[in-house]
C-alpha angles and dihedrals in degrees: 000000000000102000120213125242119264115265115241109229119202119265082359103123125132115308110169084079102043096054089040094058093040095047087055094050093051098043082059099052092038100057088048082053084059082046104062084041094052085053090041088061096040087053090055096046084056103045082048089062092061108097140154125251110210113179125202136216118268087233103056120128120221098250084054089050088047088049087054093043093056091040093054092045084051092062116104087218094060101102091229093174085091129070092218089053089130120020123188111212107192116223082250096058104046083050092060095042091052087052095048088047100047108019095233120113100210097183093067089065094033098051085224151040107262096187127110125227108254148204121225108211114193098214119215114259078232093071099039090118121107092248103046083043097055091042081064092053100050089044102053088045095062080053102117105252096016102124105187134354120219140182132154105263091197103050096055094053095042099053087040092055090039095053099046091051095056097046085052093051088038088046093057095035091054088049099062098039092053085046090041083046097051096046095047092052084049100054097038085057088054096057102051090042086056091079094057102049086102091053085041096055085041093062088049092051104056084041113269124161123253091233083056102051094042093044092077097045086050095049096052094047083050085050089041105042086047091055094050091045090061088043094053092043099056084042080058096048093051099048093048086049099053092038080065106041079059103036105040101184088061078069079073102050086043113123108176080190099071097025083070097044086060089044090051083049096053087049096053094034092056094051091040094054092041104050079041102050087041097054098056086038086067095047095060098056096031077057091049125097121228086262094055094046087054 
């Protein structure tokens, strides 16, 4: 029995291939994208460990220890955004903490406890410059019963160089994914859009509108780039999931905030592209004569 050909729908060309390409380019995208998050929090975690030490006299009384607390809370480079923004630590307790650390008890052999008690003074990303840095210091040592001033010089430059080296590195890598992505998801489109240029010319030439022919071709890359955007997004959930579950200490660079934020924007990026890529797609064959399309 003679079977008939297969009808050509509008807008109906191939799509296991094109949602497979573009899932792929978005989940790559959007894993560097995890990536730049999971950097972003281990950047915090260690800007939250720069603190600075401020020892007090042996001498000072408790009301002069209040009054240096207060004056270090009223100063715009305390980062007060934490409740832990200025932390007393007590002689005693700094004694206790060095025994349980090293196993040597060194008042036994001392006769006595030679620490200070101590302030701990979380310091404002914003002023995590040498200068600023050694302006602090300079400031919290003229404080009446402040007896020395102490951070660690090395680690501030050094997070500071690092940082801006890999945003740098991360900058220039992001820029040519997102252009490799785009052009992928283009040409991917192309080339699905290739098998209906005949359908296309047919439709101009009983009269239909441009905006009616391209309408159903639109519609199903939306379809299609929205599909491969939840695809790639719970590519993205389940990689992150299982990236914690064998490496513990990325839990704690975890944010599901953001993680959904990247998956919102997969999500926006794959139908944007595609209707995008489509459209002008569709420009170029609806402009070629009957010679060109052959």
């Amino acid at each position: 029995m003679h079977k008939s050909p297969r009808k050509k729908n509008v807008g109906g060309y191939p799509a296991t291939g094109v949602v497979f390409s573009i899932t792929l380019a978005l989940f790559v995208i959007g894993l560097f994208g995890l990536l730049i998050t999971w950097s972003q929090e281990l950047e915090k975690q260690i800007r939250q460990n720069i603190r600075v030490q401020v020892y007090l006299t042996s001498n000072v009384s408790e009301t002069q220890r209040s009054e240096i607390r207060n004056k270090l809370l009223a100063m715009d480079y305390v980062d007060n955004d934490r409740e832990d923004a200025v932390t007393f630590i007590s002689r005693d307790e700094a004694a206790k903490k060095f025994i349980a650390d090293t196993g040597e008890d060194f008042t036994q052999f001392l006769g006595e406890n030679p620490l200070r008690d101590a302030f701990l003074v979380a310091i404002s990303p914003d002023f995590h410059t040498r200068e600023k840095m050694d302006q602090i210091q300079k400031e919290i040592r003229e404080m009446r019963g402040v007896f020395q001033v102490f951070y660690v010089e090395g680690l501030v430059e050094s997070v500071n160089e690092n940082i801006t080296r890999i945003a740098l590195v991360l900058a220039g890598v992001i820029a040519i994914l997102i252009l490799s992505v785009v052009l992928l998801i283009n040409n991917t489109l192309r080339i699905a859009l290739f098998s209906q240029r005949f359908l296309i010319r047919s439709m101009q030439l009983v009269g239909a509108r441009k905006w009616f022919i391209q309408r159903p071709f639109l519609m199903r890359s939306a379809g299609l780039g929205l599909l491969s955007g939840v695809l790639a997004g719970l590519l993205m959930w389940l990689v992150s999931d299982y990236a914690q579950k064998k490496i513990p200490d990325l839990a704690a660079l975890h944010n599901p905030e953001q993680l959904l934020i990247i998956i919102g924007c997969l999500l926006a990026a794959g139908m944007l592209i595609a209707v995008v890529s489509t459209y002008f797609s569709i420009r170029k064959y609806l402009g070629m004569s009957l010679d060109e399309l052959y």
